[in-house]
C-alpha positions as a printed Julia matrix, in Angstrom:
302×3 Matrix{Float64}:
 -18.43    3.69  -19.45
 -17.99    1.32  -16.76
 -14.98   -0.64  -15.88
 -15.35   -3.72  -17.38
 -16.7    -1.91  -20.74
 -13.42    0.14  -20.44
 -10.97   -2.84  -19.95
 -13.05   -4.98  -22.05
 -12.27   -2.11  -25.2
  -8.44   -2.79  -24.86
  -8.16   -6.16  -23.93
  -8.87   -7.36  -27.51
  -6.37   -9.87  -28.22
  -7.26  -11.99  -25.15
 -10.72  -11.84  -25.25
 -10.59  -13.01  -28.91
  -8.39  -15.64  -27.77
 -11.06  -16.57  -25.15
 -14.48  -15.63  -25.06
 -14.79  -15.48  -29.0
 -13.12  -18.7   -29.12
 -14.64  -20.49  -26.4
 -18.18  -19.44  -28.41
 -16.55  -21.14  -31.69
 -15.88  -24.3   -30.17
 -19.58  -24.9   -28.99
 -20.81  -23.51  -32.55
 -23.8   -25.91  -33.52
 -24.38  -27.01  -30.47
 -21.08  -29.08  -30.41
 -20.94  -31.13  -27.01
 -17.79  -31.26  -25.04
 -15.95  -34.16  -25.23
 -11.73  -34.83  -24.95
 -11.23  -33.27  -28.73
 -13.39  -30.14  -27.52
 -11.23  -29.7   -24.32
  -8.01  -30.42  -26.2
  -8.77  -27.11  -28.43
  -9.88  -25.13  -25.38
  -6.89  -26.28  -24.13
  -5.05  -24.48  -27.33
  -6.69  -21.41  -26.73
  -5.69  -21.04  -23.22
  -2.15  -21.23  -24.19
  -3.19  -18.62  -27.04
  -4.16  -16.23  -24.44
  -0.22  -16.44  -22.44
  -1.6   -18.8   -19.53
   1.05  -21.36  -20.17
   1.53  -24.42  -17.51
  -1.62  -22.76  -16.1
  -3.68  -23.49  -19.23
  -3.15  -27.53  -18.0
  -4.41  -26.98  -14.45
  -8.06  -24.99  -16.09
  -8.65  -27.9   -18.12
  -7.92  -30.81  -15.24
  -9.96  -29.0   -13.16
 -12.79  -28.84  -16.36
 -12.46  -32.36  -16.95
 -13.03  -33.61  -12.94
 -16.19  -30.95  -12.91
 -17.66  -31.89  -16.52
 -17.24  -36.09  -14.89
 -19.47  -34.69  -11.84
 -21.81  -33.75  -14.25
 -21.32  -29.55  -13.07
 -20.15  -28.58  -16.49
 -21.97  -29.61  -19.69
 -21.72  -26.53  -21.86
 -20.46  -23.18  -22.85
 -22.24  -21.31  -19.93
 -20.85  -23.33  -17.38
 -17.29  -23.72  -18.99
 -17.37  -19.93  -18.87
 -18.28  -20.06  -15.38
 -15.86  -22.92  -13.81
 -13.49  -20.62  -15.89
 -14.34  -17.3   -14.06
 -13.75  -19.53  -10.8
 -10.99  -20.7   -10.86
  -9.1   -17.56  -12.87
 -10.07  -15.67   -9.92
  -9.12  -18.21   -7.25
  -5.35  -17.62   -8.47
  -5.59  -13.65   -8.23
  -5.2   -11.36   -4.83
  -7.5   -10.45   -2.95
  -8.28   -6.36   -4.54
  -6.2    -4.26   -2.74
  -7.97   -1.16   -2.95
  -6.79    2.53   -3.71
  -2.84    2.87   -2.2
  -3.71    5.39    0.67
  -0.67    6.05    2.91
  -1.1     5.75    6.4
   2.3     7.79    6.85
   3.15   11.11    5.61
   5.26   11.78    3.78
   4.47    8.18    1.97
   7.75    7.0    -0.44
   7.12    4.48   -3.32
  10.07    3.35   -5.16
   8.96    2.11   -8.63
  11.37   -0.48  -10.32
  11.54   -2.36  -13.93
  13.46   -2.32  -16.85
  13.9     0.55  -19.48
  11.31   -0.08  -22.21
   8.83   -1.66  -19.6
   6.64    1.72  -19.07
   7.64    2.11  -15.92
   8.81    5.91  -16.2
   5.3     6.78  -17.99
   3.21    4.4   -15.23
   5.2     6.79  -12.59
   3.73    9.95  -14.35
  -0.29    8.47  -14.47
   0.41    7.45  -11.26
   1.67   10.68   -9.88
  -1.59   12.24  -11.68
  -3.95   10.05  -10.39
  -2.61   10.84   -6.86
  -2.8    14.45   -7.67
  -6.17   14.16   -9.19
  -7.52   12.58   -5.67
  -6.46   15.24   -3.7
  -2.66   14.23   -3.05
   0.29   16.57   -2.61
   2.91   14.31   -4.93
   6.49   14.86   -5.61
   8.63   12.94   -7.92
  12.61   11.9    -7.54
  13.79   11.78  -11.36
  16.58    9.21  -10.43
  17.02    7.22  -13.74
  19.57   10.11  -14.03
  21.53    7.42  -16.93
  18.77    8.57  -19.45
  18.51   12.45  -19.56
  15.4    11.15  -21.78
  13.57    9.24  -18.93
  14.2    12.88  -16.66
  13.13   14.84  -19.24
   9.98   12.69  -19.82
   8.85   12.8   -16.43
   9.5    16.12  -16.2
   6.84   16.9   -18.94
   4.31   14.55  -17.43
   4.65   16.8   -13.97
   4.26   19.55  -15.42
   1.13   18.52  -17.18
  -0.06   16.88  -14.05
   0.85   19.78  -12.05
   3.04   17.96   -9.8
   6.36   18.95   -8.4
  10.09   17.24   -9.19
  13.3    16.76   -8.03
  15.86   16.03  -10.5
  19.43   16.85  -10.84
  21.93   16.47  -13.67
  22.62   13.83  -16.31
  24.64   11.28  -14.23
  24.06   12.14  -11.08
  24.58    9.61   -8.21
  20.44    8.86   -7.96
  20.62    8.16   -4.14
  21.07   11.4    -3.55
  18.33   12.43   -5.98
  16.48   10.43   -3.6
  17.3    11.63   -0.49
  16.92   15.82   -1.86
  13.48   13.91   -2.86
  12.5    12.58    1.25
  14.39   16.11    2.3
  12.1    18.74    0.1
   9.12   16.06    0.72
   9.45   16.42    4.14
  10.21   19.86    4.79
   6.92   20.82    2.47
   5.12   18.68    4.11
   4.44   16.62    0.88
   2.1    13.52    1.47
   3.24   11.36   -1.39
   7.07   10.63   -2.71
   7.46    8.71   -6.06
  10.76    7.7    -6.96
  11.66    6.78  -10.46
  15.0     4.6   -10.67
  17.05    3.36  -13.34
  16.43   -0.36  -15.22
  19.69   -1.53  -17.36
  19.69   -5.2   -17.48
  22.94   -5.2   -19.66
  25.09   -4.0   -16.07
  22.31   -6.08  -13.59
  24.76   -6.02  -10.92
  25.57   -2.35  -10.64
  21.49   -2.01  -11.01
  20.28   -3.97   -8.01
  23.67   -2.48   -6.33
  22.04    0.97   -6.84
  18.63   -0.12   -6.01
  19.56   -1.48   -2.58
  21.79    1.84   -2.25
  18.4     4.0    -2.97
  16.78    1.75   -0.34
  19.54    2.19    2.67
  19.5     6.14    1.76
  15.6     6.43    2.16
  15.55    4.44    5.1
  18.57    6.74    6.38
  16.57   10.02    5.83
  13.35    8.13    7.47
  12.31    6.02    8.78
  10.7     2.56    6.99
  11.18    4.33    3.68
  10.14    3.73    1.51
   7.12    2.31    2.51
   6.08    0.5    -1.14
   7.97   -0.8    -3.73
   6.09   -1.32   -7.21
   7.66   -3.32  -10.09
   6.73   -2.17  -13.54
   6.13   -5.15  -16.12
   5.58   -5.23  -19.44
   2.24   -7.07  -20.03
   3.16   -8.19  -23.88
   6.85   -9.3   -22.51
   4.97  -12.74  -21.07
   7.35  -15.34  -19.7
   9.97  -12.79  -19.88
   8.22  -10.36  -17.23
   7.78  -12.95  -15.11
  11.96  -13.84  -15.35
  12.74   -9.76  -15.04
  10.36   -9.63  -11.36
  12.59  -12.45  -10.08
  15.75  -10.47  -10.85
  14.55   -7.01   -9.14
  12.09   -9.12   -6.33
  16.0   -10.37   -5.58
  17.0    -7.2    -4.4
  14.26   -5.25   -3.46
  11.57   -6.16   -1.47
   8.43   -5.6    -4.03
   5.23   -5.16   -2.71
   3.22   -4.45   -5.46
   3.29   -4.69   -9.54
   2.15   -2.56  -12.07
   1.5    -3.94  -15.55
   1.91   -1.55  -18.26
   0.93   -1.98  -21.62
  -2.35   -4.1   -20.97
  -4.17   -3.13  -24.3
  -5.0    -4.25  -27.5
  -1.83   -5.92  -28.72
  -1.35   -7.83  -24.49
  -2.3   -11.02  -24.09
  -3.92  -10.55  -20.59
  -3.03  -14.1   -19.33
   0.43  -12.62  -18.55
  -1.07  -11.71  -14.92
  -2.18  -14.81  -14.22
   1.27  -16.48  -14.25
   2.82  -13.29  -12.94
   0.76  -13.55  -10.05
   1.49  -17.5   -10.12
   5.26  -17.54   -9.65
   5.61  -14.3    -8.12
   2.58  -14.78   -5.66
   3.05  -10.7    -5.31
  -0.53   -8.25   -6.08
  -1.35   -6.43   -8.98
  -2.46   -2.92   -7.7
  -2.53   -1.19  -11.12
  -3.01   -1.5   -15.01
  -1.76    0.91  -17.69
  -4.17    0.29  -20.41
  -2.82    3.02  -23.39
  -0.93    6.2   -23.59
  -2.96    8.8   -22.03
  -2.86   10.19  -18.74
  -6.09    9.13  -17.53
  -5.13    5.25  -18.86
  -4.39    3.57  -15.68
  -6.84    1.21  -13.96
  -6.94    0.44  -10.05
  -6.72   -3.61  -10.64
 -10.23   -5.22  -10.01
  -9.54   -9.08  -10.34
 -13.1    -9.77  -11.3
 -13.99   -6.85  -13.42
 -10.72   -8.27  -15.06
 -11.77  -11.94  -14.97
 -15.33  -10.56  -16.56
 -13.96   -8.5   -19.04
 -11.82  -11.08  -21.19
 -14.53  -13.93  -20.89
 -17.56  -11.95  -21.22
 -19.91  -14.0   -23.73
């Protein structure tokens, strides 16, 4: 199964929203006209574009004046343009050009990020990578625990230390056995408890100033973890963490069946920061290198 067949199995709820929708409105060989855009308009919004959804159908109404777009086929395609004029450029497989490489992965608890961190760390592995993980949520002996499992299955190595343990210096034992072993990759999980979001981005910046301290221009990458069926409230949670940390790339978990998809679009809107990855279900092997148009394709396929 290609890509686009595999994202196009779990991105139900958008592609319903849009490609079976956009075929009901030209049903019976309806012509477009104001009342037709109005509902396409709807459906946009259906699909978690929000102020977005506006800007597709101005841009629809000056091309369908100019006489480019008369129909289904070429709403689909002035569609497929300009969703992917508002992505980034595909990044590519991460490959780190320094050794040992550190990513620090951020987002709140409940957002996937812990479980994105373990199909991560096994899709490193799985490439050929030497990967260690710093447990350093050490608030939830749950999250430790977790990832903890997922090594082991992935047949990757951890650091972790006690239940309440200060996590910088999880993460520096992390950069110290990484180096030493001559590791290639360093994933560091971190805690995400809005209720105290001081003391969180506090601790953040404090894992930050400790990798850097143990070596230098650690870490390297800093992935945010969002929710992809939180919407407009993913897009408020990046601002918070892109506040204090310097995030360079996002991961959006929970992209399946029950996500509306449009959530990257505005994500990528307000944040103007890259999707690398998608986590697409529970399994391991559920995680998708982010392909803009093999996204764009998949939820407005006719």
């Amino acid at each position: 199964m290609g890509l686009i067949e595999r994202i196009k199995t779990r991105l139900v709820r958008t592609r319903t929203a849009l490609s079976d929708g956009i075929t009901g409105l030209f049903r019976g060989g309806r012509a477009m006209d104001d009342a037709l855009l109005g509902e396409l308009e709807a459906l946009l919004y259906s699909a978690d574009l929000g102020p977005l959804a506006l800007e597709l159908i101005e841009d629809l109404k000056r091309r369908h004046t100019r006489g480019e777009v008369r129909g289904e086929d070429d709403v689909r395609a002035s569609l497929k343009s300009s969703l992917l004029e508002r992505l980034h450029v595909p990044l590519g497989e991460y490959a780190p050009t320094t050794k040992p490489a550190v990513i620090l992965v951020v987002g709140v608890n409940g957002s996937g990020k812990t479980t994105s961190i373990a199909k991560l760390a096994h899709r490193f592995a799985t490439r050929g990578h030497t990967v260690l993980v710093g447990a350093c949520d050490t608030y939830r002996a749950a999250a430790v625990d977790q990832l903890a499992i997922w090594a082991e299955r992935s047949a990757v190595q951890i650091v972790r230390k006690e239940e309440g343990a200060d996590p910088a210096a999880v993460a520096f034992e992390a950069l110290e056995a990484a180096d030493v072993l001559a590791y290639e990759l360093v994933i560091l999980d971190t805690a995400g408890r809005l209720h105290v979001h001081k003391q969180l981005m506090d601790e953040l910046k404090k894992i930050q100033r400790v990798c850097a301290k143990r070596m230098e221009g650690a870490p390297h990458e800093v992935w945010l973890v969002l929710d992809a069926t939180n919407g407009q409230n993913a897009v408020q949670q990046a601002r918070m963490f892109t506040e204090a940390v310097k995030v360079s790339g996002l991961i959006v978990a929970k992209l399946d069946g029950t996500a509306r998809a449009g959530a990257i679009f505005r994500i990528q809107r307000e944040l103007a920061i890259p999707v690398r990855y998608v986590g697409t279900g529970e399994g391991k092997e559920d995680f998708e290198l982010f392909e803009p148009a093999a996204f764009v394709d998949a939820i407005l396929a006719g």
